[in-house]
N, C-alpha and C positions, 0 to 999 in steps of 0.2 A: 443066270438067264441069258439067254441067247441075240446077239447085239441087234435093235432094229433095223427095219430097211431102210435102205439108203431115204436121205432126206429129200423131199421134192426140189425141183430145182429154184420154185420161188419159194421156201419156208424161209421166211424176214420177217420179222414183227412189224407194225408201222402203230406210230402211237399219233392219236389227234388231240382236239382242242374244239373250245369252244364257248358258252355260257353257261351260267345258274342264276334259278334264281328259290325263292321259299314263300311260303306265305303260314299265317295264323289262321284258324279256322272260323268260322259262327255255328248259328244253332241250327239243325238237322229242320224245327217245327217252323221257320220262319220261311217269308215270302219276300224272295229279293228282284231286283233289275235285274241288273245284268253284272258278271266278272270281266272284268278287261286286264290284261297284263300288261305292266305302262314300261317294264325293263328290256322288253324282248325286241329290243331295234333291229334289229336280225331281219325278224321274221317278216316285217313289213306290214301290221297291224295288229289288232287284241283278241286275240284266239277266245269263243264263246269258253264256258267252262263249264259242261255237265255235271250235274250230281254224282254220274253215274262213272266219270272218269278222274276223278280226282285222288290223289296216289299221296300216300301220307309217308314219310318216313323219321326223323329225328332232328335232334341237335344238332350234332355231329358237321356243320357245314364252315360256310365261307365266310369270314365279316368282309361279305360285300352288300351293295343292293341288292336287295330284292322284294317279290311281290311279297304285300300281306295284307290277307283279309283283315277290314276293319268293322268293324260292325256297327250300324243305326235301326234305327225304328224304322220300319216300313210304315207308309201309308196305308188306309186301310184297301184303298183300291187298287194300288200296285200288286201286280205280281211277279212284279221284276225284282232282281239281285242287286244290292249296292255294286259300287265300282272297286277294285281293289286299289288299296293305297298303297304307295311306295315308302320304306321305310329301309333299317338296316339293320340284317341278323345279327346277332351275337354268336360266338363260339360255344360250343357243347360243355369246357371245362372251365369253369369258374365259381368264384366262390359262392357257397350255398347262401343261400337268400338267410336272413335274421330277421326280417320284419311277419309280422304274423297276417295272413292273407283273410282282405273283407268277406265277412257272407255274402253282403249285396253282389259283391261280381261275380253273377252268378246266369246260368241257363235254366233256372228253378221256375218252373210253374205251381202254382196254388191256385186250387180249387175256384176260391173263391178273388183270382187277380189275372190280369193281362200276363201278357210273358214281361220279366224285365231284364230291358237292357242295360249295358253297361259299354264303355267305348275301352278296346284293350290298353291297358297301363304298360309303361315303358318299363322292358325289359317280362313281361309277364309272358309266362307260354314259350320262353325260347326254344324251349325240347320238344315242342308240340310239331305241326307241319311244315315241311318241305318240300318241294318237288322243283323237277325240271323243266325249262321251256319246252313246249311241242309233248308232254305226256300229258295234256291234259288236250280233249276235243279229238282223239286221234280220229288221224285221218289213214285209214289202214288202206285206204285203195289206193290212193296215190303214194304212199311209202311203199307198195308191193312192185308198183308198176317198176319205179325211181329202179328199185332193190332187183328186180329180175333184167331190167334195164343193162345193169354193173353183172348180172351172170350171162347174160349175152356176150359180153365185151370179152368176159376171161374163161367163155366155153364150158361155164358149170351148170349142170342138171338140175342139183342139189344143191341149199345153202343151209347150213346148219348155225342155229344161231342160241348161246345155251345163256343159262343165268348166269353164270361164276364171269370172273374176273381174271386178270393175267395173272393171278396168285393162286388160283381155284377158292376166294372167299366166299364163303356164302350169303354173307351181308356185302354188298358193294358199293360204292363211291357214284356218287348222281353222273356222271362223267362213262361208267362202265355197265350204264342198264340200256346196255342193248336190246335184247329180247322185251322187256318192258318198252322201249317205243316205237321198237316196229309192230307189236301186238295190242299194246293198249292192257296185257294181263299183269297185275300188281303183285303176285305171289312172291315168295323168298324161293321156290324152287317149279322149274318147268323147262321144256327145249322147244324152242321154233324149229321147222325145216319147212321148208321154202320151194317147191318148185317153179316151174315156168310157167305153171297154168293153176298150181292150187300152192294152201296155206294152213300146215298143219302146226297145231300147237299140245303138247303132250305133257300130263297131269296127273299128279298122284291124286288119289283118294283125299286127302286134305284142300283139293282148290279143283273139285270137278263143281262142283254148284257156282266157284267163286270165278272160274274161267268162263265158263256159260253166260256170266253175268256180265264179266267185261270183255271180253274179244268180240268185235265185231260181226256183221254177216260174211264175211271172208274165208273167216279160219273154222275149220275143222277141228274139234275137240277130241283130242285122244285121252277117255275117263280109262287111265293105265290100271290095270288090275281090276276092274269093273265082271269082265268073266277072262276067261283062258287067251280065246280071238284078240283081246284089246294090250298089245306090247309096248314097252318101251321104243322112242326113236331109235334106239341104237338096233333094236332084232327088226322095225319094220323097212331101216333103212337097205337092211339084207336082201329086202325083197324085191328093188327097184330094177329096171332093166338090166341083164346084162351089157358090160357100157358104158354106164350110166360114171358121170360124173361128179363125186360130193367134195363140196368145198366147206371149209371152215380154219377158222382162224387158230393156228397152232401154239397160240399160248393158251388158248382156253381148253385145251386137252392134256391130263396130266402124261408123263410118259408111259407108264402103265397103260392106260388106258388105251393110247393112241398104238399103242405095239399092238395090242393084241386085236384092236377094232380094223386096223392095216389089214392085219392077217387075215379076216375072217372076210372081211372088203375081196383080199386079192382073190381068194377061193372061191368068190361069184361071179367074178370078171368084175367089179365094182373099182374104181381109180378116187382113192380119197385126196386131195389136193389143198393144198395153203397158198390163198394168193398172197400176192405179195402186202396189199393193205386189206384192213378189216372190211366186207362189203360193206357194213351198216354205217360205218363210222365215214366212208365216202361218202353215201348222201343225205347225212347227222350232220346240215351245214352249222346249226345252233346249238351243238353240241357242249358239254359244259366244260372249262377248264378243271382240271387237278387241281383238287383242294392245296392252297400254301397255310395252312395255319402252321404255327410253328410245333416244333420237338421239344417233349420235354423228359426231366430225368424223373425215377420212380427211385425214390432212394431205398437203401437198404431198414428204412423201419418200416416199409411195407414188403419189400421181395424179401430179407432175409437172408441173400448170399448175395454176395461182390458180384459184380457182369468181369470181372477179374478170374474169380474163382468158374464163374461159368463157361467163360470159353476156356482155361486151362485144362477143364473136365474134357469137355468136345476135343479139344487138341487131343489131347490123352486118348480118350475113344478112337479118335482119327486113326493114331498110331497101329491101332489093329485092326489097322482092315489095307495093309499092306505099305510096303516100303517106297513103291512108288507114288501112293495119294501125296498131290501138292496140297490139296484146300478143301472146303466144301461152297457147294453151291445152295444159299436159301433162300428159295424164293414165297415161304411161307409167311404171313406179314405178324400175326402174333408168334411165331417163334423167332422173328427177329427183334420184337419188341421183348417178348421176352429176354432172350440171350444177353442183348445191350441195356436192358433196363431200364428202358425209353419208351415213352408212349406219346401217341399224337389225338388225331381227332378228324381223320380225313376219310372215313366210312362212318354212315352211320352207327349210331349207339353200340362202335367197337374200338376202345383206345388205342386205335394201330397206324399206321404213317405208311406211303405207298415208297415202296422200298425194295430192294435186292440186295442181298449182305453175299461177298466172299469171305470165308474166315481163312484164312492162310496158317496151313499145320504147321506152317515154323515163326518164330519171331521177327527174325535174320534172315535174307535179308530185305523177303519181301515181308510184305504190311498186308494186312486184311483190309476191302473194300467196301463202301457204304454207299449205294447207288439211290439215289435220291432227291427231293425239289434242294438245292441251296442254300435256297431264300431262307428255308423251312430250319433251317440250323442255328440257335443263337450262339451266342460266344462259349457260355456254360456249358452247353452242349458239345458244341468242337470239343472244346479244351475236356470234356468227359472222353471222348473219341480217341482223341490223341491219348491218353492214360493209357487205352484199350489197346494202344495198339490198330486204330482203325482211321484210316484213309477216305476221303468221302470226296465222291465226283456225281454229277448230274445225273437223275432217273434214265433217261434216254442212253446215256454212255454205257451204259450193259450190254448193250450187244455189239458197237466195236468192240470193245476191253474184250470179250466172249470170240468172237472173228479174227483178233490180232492174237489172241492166246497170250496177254498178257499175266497172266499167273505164272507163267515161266515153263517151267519142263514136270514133266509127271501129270496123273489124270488128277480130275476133278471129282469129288465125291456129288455122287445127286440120289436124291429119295424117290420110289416110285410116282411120289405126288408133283415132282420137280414140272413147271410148263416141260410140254413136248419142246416149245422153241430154244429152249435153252440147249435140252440134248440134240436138237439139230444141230445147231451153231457150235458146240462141242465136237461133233461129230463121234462115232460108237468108239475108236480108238481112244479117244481123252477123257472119257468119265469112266465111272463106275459106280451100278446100281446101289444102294443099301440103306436098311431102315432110317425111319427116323431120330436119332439118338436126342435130339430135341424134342419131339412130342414127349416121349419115354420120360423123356428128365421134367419138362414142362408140368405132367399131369402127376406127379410123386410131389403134394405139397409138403410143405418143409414146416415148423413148430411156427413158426412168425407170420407163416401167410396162412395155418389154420387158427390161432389166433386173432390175424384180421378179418377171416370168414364170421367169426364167433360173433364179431363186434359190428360187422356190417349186418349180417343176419337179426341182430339187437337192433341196430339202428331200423334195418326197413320193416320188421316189426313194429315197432314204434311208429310209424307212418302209418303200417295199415291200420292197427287197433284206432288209432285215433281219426283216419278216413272211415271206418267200419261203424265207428259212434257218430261221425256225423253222416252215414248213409244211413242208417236206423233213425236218427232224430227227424231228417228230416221226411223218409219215408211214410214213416209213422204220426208225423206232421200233415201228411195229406199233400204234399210238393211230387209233382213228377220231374226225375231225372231222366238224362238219357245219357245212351253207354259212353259217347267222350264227354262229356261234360262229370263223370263220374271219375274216367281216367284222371283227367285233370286236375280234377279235386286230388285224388291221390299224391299225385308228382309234386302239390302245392305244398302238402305236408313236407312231403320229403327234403324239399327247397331248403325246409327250414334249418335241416341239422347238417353236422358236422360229417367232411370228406365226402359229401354230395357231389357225385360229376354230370350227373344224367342218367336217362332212361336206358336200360342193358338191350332192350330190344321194345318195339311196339306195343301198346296196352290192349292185351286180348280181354274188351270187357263185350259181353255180351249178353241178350236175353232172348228168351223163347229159341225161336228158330236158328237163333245165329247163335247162338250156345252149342248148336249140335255142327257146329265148323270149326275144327280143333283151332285153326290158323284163323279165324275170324279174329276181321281190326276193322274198328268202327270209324268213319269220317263225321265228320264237323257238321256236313250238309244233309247225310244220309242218317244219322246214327237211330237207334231207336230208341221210344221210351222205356224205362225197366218196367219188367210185367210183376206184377205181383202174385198170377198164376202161376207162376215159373221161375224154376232156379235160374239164378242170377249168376254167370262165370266171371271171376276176374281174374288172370295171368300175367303179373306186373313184377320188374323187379330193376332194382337201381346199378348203376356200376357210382359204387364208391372206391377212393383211394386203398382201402384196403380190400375190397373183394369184391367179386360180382354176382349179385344176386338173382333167384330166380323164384317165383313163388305163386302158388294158385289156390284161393279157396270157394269155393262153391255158397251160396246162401240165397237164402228165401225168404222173401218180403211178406209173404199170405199165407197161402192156409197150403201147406205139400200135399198132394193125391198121396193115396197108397203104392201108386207106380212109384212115381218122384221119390218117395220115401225108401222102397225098396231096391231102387237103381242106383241112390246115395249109397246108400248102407252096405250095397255089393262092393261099389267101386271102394269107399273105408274101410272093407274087408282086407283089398287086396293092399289096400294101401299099409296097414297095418302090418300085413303077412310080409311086406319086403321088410319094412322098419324095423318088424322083431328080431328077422332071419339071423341065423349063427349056423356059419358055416366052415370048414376046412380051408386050411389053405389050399390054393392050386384051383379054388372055382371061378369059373366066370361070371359074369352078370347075364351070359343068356342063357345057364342051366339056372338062375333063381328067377327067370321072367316068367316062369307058369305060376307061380306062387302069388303076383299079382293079380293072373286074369284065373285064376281057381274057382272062385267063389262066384265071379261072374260067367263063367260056363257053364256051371250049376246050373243057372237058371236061361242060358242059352244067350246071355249076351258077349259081349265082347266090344274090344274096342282098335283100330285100326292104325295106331300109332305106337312108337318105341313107349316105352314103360318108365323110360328115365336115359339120360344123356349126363356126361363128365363139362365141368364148366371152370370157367381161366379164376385168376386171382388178378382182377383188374386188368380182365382182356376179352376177350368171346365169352358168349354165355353157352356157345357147343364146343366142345372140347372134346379130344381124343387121347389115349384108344379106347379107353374105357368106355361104358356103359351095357346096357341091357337087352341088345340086341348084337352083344360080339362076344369074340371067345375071348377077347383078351385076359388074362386073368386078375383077377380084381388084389391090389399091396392094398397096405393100411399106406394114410396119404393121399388115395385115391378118393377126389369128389363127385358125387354123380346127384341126380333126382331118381325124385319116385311121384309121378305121376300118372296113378291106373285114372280110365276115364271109363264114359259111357255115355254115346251119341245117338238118340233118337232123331233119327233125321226127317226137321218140319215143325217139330215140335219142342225139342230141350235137350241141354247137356251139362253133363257134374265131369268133375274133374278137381282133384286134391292132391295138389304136389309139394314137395318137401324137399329143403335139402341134404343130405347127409354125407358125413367120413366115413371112410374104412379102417377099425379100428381092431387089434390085438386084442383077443377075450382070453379067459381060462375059463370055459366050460365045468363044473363038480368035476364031472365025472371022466375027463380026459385024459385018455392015455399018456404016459409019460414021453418027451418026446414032441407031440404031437404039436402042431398050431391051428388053429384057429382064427376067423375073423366074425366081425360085426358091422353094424352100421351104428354111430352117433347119429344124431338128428341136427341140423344145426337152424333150420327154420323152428321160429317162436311167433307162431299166430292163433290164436283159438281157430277149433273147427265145429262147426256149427252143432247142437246136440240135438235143436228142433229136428233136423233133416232124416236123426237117423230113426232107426223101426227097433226098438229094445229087444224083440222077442227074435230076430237073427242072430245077434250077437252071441257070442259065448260069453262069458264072465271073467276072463282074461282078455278080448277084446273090448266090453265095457269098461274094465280100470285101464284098459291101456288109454282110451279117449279121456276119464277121467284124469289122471294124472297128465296126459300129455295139455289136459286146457289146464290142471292145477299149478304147473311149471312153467306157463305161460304169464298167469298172476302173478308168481311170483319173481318172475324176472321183469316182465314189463313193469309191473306196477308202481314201482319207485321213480322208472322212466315217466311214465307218463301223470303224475301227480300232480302234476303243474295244469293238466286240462281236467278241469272235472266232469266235464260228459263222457272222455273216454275213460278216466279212471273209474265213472260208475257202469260203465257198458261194461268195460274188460273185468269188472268183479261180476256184475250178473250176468253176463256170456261165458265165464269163466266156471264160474258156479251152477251153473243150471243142468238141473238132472237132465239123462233122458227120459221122453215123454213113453209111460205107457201108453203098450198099441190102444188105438180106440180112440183115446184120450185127450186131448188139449183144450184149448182156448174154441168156446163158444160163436159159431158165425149165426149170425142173424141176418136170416132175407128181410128185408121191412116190402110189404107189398102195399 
């Protein structure tokens, strides 16, 4: 690859500071005062807090102060919100709860009672909501004003403001949601850009309804793929004057990226520019500091190979890709957790620590570097570091050590994904491009971390079956739920057992309308009640010590249409059709992605999201390269999902995901020679049999359902013996035929 343009004259990182704070949530059906925030001394009073702007995200935080909703009884005349109380969060990793969670504390209405309340019990809900000062009540006029204010100062047209972080993460730290507060839009992926007179904010198909809903009268929604006209920021930025001047922050561009967007910039007369500090983060005066929880080790009875053995591999690798590489540069945050075998808790619901590793190809007589908070280091931890080989100086000391060219003599290795600002501060002479050899190694699990998939996969089965018998019991009881109080019930279960750390990502539970939002995440204040016309989504999945889970099953409370019945039955078709697949070595997962959406083309649906994604072993629940929209080619080793869906949008959504290995078959009939792969399955949850329509199936898709709920009995059932409402659910959920077409349970109108 041919070396980028020289680097602008302000490309310098500039890293800030600031506050945090979190709260617990209440119930969606109740009528409160008013929310006041009592932490935000910043700000100079207590920001109202709309329903409609209230931004959830995990555990994953600060034990410092913060807000949290407390919940009482409203009067019956009030239609005000209580005030929030102050209390103080817990950490994301700690040991799982052993005590068994009351039913009273609960958001349950019955038929025939009041709503009841319950005041939140210490330490309950820690995984639940978080957010930061100022994302709640935004004020999008006077942050644009502030924000164009700062491109006045530094002569920019253009400000480009994206989701990711200086790592490029997808999930990010309350500290690096930029785009989230100057917009007010809660999504996991989207790009502001900003001019002097307007305010565009830019949206896949997954957050067009959900952007509409929260960005202000300001911004401009770009529903990206909507038809041909509606582009990404990056082709509509092409089209700006000749002139025209775009600024953005150069750690938020990977190199890649930023070369080839340079390039296609210079060819319009377009000047892309790095100022020297972030705009947004200048007038982010209450901006939140960098999480300090502490680092900790992941020993080898969950990874499986020595952080000894893993960077000699990378050395080794190193070795051939030339005689001059001194080190590599990583500024990926789960490949650095991974490589050191250390994990943290400073992104939500992602065990990863905010970090920058040099590994240094020789032993002698430099040291590899660990860029990082201090504070955040226990002794155990040093002293793991020093074994390694590894040297650890301040987060911020990255980019002198990077300016003084402290690695010594010879280039720097960096991967397309490296920040742009790194390879400026390199400059094109001292690095050199090249794959990841850490994703590579990262995503090939080894015998010991697919064994703790096995048992994690056990464990958050065991959670759901036993949430899934008390959402039956009480449904069927006459109680209405709503979609987080339903979540939560979930995660209580989970509390309970063993190498619980937390929630792997947000609880996508939904009904009716918000079912057909693949990324729909219900709040505390807004949630809805579950419909019992409608299939009910849930998308929940735990990071435990040994692996991280990911898992979604679809179900119905009432009586399914024939629609509903035949749009399940399509999407378990496709789902099926990946599970079964046996294929050659040398395929990838997007020549098997038609084999999912097959059966739903048939009948002219389809569905607008990846098929299934590769996920960590007690790290990110999206992992790369692999999955189902790449060519990468699929080893056994390789973990991915399988989730085909189908979005009636207004009305309802089904979606049945699973997770599976990549495993070595011998086919009968196989040439000699030859290899082959498969998929294991490693999720264990019944799948509903009410839902499906019989007379679609074939008779090798009916025993596949069969067997796949009969293997569920018989693994769970031992587990869950100790509850006998889930042990009697999970035998007749387990058991139950499918329903001939026509045929079911009797509804009576009484008029």
């Amino acid at each position: 690859m041919p070396p980028p343009p020289p680097p602008p004259p302000m490309c310098f990182p500039f890293l800030g500071g600031g506050r945090s704070s979190d709260r617990s949530l209440r119930s969606s059906s109740t009528s409160y005062s008013e929310t006041e925030t009592l932490n935000s001394s910043r700000s100079g009073g207590s920001p109202r807090v709309p329903a409609d702007r209230l931004t959830f995200t995990s555990s994953a935080l600060l034990s410092r102060p913060a807000t949290v909703l407390v919940e009482r009884k409203p009067s019956k005349s009030s239609k005000e919100s209580p005030p929030l109380s102050r209390t103080n969060s817990g950490r994301l990793f700690k040991k799982p709860w052993q005590r068994a969670q009351p039913e009273t504390a609960s958001t349950l209405v019955s038929p025939n009672s009041d709503k009841k309340w319950s005041i939140k019990e210490e330490d309950e809900d820690e995984d639940l909501v978080h957010t930061v000062p100022g994302l709640l009540n935004i004020d999008s006029q006077t942050r644009l004003v502030h924000l164009r204010e700062e491109m006045v100062k530094q002569k920019i047209d253009y400000y480009v403001v994206p989701t990711t972080d200086d790592h490029g993460s997808e999930y990010v730290a309350l500290c690096d949601r930029r785009r989230q507060w100057i917009s007010g839009f809660t999504g996991s992926a989207g790009t502001v850009v900003v001019s002097l007179t307007e305010a565009h904010l830019f949206v896949d198909s997954r957050y067009w309804t959900q952007a509409e809903r929260e960005a202000g009268q300001y911004w401009s929604i770009h529903r990206v793929g909507e038809h041909i006209d509606i582009v990404d920021w990056d082709k509509w930025i092409l089209e700006v004057p000749r002139g025209s001047k775009v600024g953005m922050d150069s750690r938020m561009l990977t190199h890649e990226y930023a070369v080839s967007l340079s390039q296609k910039m210079n060819q319009k007369g377009i000047v892309l520019a790095f100022p020297y500090r972030n705009l947004v983060d200048v007038i982010w005066k209450d901006r939140p500091v960098r999480p300090r929880d502490p680092i900790f080790i992941l020993g080898t009875a969950f990874t499986g190979v020595e952080a000894t053995a893993k960077i000699a591999d990378f050395r080794d690798w190193m070795g051939t890709r030339g005689a001059d590489v001194a080190g590599s540069m990583v500024a990926s945050l789960s490949s650095i957790a991974w490589l050191l075998n250390l994990r943290g808790s400073d992104v939500p619901y992602n065990p990863v620590f905010l970090s920058y590793l040099y590994v240094s190809r020789s032993t002698t007589p430099k040291r590899s570097v660990l860029f990082t908070g201090l504070s955040k280091l226990t002794q155990e931890v040093h002293e793991h570091l020093d074994r390694l080989g590894v040297d650890v100086r301040e987060y911020n000391d990255v980019w002198t050590w990077l300016r003084r060219r402290e690695w010594g003599d010879g280039k720097v290795l960096i991967t397309p994904q490296t920040p742009y600002a790194i390879s400026c501060m390199l400059t094109s002479v001292r690095y050199a491009v090249a794959p990841s050899w850490i994703d590579e190694a990262k995503a090939l699990k080894n015998d010991t971390e697919i064994a703790g998939f096995e048992q994690a996969y056990l464990r958050d089965g065991v959670a759901f079956v036993r949430w899934l018998a008390w959402m039956d019991e009480k449904m069927q009881a006459g109680f209405e739920i709503d979609e987080y109080e339903a979540g939560r019930r979930l995660n209580m279960f989970r509390k309970e057992l063993e190498y619980y750390m937390g929630l792997a990502y947000e609880n996508i539970s939904a009904t009716g309308p918000n079912a057909a939002l693949p990324h729909y995440v219900p709040s505390k204040v807004a949630a809805s009640i579950i419909d019992r016309q409608t299939p009910y989504l849930m998308d929940s999945g735990g990071q435990w010590l040994d692996g991280t889970c990911d898992t979604t099953r679809t179900v119905h409370y009432g009586y399914p249409t024939e629609e509903q019945r035949e749009a399940f039955t399509r999407v378990l078709q496709g789902h099926i059709a990946i599970d079964s697949a046996v294929f050659p070595e040398g395929t990838s997962g997007q020549q098997l992605d038609v084999l999912a959406r097959r059966m739903l083309w048939r009948d002219g649906l389809n569905y607008h999201h990846g098929t299934g994604h590769g996920f960590g072993s007690f790290l990110t629940v999206h992992e790369g390269p692999q999955s189902f929209s790449s060519t990468e080619v699929l080893r056994p080793g390789h973990v991915l999902t399988n989730e085909p869906g189908y979005y009636k949008e207004g009305e309802f959504g089904i979606r049945i995901e699973s997770a599976m290995v990549v495993e070595r078959v011998a086919p009968p009939k196989a040439a000699d020679g030859t290899s082959w792969l498969a998929f294991r399955r490693l999720t264990c949850v019944p799948i509903q049999a009410k839902m499906v329509k019989r007379s679609m199936l074939s008779k090798e898709e009916a025993d596949w359902l069969r067997l796949h709920n009969a293997l569920c009995l018989k693994r769970l059932a031992p587990l869950v013996a100790h509850d006998k409402r889930a042990a009697k659910w999970l035998k007749k959920e387990c058991q139950r035929e499918i329903p001939a077409d026509g045929k079911g349970p009797i509804k009576v109108d009484w008029h």
